[in-house]
N, C-alpha and C positions, 0 to 999 in steps of 0.2 A: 648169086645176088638176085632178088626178086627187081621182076620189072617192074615194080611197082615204086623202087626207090632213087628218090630221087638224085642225079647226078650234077657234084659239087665241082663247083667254078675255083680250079686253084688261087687263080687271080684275083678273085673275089674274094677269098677267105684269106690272103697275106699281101692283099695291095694299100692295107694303109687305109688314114683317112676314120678312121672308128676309133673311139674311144671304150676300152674293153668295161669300164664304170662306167659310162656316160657321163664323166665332169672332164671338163675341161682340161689343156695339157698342165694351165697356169696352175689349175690345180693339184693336178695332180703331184706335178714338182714339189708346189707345195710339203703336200704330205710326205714325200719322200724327204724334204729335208728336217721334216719335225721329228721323221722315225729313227734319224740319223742321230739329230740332236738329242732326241732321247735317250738314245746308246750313250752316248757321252755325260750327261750328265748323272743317269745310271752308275758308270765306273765310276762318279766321282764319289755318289752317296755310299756304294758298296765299299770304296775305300776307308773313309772316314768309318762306319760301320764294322770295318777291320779291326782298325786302330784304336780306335776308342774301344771295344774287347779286348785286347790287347793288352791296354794299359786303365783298365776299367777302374781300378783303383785309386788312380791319381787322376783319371782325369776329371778336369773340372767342369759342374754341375751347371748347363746353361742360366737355369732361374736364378743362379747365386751370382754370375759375371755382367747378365743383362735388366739391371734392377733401375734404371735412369728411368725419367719422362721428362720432356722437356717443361722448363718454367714450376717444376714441383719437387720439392723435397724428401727426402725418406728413398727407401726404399719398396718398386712399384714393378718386382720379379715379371716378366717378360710381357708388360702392360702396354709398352710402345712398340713392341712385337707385333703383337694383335691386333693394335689399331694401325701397323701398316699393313701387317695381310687384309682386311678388311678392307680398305681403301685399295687393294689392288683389285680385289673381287670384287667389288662394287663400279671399277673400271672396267673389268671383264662385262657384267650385267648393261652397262650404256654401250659398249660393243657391240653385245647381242642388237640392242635395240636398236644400234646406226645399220648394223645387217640388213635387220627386218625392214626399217624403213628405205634401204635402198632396194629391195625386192620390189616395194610397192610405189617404187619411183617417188617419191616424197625426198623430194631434196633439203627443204629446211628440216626436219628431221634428221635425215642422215648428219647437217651440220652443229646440230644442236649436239647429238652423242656423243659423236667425234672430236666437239670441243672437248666434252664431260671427260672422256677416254685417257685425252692427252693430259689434262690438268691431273688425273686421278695419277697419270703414269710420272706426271713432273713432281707431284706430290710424294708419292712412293722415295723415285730416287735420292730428290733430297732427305729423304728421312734415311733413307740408308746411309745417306754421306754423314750426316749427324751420326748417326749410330757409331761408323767406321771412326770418326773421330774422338767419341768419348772411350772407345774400345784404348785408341791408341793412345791416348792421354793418359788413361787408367784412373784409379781413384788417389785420394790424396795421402793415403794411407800407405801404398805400395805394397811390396812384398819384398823378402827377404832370397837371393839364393846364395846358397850355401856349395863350400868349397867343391863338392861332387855333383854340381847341375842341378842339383833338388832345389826345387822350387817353394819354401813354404810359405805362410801368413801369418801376419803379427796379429799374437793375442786382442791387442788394446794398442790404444793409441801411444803407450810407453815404450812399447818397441825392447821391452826387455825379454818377452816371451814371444812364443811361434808354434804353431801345429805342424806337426809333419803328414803330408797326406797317408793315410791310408791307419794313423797310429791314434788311440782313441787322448792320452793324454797327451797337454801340453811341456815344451820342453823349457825350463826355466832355473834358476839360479845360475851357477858357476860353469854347469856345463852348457849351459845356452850363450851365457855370454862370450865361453872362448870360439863359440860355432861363430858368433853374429861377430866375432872381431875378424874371422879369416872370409865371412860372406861379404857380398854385395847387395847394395839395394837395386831393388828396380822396381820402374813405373811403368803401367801402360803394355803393350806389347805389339811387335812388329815380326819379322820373319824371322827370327834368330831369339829372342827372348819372348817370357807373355808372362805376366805377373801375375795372372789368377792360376795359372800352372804349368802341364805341359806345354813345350811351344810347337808343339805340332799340330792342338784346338787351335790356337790363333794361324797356323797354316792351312789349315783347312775353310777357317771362318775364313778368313781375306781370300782363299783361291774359289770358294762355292760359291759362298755369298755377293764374287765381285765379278765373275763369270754370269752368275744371272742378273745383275744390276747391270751388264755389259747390254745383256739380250733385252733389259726394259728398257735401259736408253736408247736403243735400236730399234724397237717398237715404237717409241715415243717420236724419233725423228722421222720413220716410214709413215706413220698414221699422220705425221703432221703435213709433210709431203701429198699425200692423199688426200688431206684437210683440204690444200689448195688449190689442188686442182678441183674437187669437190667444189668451191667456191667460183673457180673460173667458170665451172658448168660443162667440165671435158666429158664427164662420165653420162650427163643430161644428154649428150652429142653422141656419143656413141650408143646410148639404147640401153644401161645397163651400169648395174655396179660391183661389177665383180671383183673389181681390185679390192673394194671394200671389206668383201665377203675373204680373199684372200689374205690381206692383212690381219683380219678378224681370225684366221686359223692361229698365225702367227700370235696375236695377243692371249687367246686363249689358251694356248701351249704356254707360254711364261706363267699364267697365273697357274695356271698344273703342277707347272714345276716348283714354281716358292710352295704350294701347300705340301708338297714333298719337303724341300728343303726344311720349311719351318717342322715338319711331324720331327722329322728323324734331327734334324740338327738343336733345335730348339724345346723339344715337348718329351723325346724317349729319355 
């Protein structure tokens, strides 16, 4: 070994007290639970991603089940989709900016986005719960299943014909009506049936869909949390606003994840 090199303090090098990033432990937990999260919600899109190849055939086409908007008629194929991702990321965007402004110590700032944040995330969720509610209610039409669990759809509002997924013509006269005497109707869908088709699309919708609207009303209650202390001036007292910065991982991971959700649930 040359004399010339220098001799390492073991105690120095594994006694702690360094952060091997230079951020923070708060933070770093942080990330470690968003990397976790990720994993998890990961297997859930890979699953769905499965299954729906699987049964690619029957399963049914998001733009054709999510055609609603509130207060308008017709159908507006996944229009109220949009303008909830959009109000989530535009929650994201006054996030960034309660960050920024808690960097620069600007406390009405930080309370001004933080309001924006929470309203954007109260807004999202109810709009999901609408959503979840006209899913389960279904349309006034229904659909038909038939003695072996197939799922089809009435031609017309007569209810005398039906499409079979995956078959180009409809099925009608004497042989449709002794199918529709031995089916059932059904509205709407829940864990065990779903009237636009497969009921494993409506298992997947209510498990993904309700699992991320779980993590934005979780956001929405931390941020708001933070809102108030923000107001009481805790974080002006201690020199800094890291919590802010740290819930801000937290929100910005949710909107990451619905723009995933909505690609592959919503738009493939």
């Amino acid at each position: 070994m040359s004399a010339s090199t220098e001799t390492l303090d073991n105690k120095k090098i594994w006694g702690g007290n360094t952060s091997p990033f230079g951020i923070s432990y708060g933070k770093m937990m942080m990330w470690f639970f968003l990397v976790s999260d990720a994993f998890t919600f990961t297997g859930f899109l890979v699953a769905y991603g499965y299954m729906r190849h699987r049964f690619e055939e029957v399963w049914p086409v998001a733009e054709n089940v999510f055609t609603h908007f509130p207060f308008m008629h017709g159908d507006h194929p996944l229009l109220y989709v949009a303008l909830m991702t959009f109000i989530l990321i535009m929650s994201s965007v006054t996030m960034v900016l309660a960050v920024e402004a808690g960097q620069r110590m600007k406390r009405d700032g930080v309370i001004l986005w933080m309001a924006l944040t929470i309203v954007g995330g109260l807004i999202f969720v109810g709009s999901q719960a609408w959503e979840w509610g006209h899913f389960i209610h279904g349309t006034e039409l229904g659909a038909l299943q038939l003695a072996d669990g197939t799922i089809v759809q009435w031609v017309d509002e007569a209810k005398n014909a039906f499409m079979i997924p995956g078959v180009a013509d409809a099925v009608t006269g004497s042989e449709a009506a002794a199918m529709i005497a031995q089916g059932t109707e059904i509205y709407g869908a829940n864990l065990t049936v779903n009237e636009y088709g497969v009921p494993l699309f409506a298992d997947f919708f209510f498990f993904i869909t309700g699992f991320h609207g779980f993590h934005v009303f979780s956001g929405v209650v931390i941020n708001f949390i933070i809102f108030v202390n923000v107001l009481k001036g805790t974080y002006e007292k201690r020199g800094h606003y890291e919590m802010v910065e740290k819930v801000g991982l937290y929100w910005h991971f949710v909107d990451l994840v619905w723009v995933f959700v909505f690609t592959f649930f919503y738009l493939v």
